[in-house]
N, C-alpha and C positions, 0 to 999 in steps of 0.2 A: 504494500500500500504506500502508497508514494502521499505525500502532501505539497501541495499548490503553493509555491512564493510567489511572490509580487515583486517582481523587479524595478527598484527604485527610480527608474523613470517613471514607470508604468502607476505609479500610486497616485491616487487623488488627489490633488490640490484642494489647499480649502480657498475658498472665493472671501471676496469681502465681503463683508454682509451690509446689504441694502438698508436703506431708512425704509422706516413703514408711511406708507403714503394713504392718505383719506379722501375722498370725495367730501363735496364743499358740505353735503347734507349730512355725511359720518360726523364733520370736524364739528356743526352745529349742532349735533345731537349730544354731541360728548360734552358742549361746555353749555347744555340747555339754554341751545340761543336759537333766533330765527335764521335759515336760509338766507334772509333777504338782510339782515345782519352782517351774518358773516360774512357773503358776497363784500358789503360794502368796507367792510376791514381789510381785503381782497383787494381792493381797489384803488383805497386809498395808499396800499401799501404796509398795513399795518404789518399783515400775514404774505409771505411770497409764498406765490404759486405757483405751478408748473404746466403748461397745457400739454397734453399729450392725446395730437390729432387736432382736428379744427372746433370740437365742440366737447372735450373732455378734459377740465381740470383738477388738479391734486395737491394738497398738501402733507408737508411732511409732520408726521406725527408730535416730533419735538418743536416746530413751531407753535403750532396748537398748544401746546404744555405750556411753551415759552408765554404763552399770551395770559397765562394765570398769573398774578402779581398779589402777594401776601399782604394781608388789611392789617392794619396795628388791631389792638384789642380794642382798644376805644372806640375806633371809626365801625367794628364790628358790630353793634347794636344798634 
């Protein structure tokens, strides 16, 4: 019984690993905003977007996060 090596060219690469991308309606649903909202943060530039094709845009997951900004305790009430 013979066993199988992997000749070190031959062995897998690991790839870099992609950012997670959202559709405009994922990105609003996650920070319980409108569509017609977030679009305009989109717009203005608050959020970069990505279009991929003439009618399909993305954002990346970590902008979306980025856009959370922590309230003092006080302003919190």
């Amino acid at each position: 019984m013979t066993t199988k090596t992997t000749h070190p060219q031959h062995r897998r690469r690991s790839r870099p690993k992609l950012d997670t991308y959202l559709t405009i309606g994922e990105a609003a649903d996650m920070l319980g905003v409108t569509q017609r909202y977030f679009r305009e943060q989109v717009n203005t530039g608050r959020v970069p977007a990505y279009r991929i094709g003439p009618r399909t845009t993305r954002v990346k997951l970590s902008d979306v996060e980025a856009m959370l900004e922590p309230v003092e305790a006080a302003l919190a009430i």
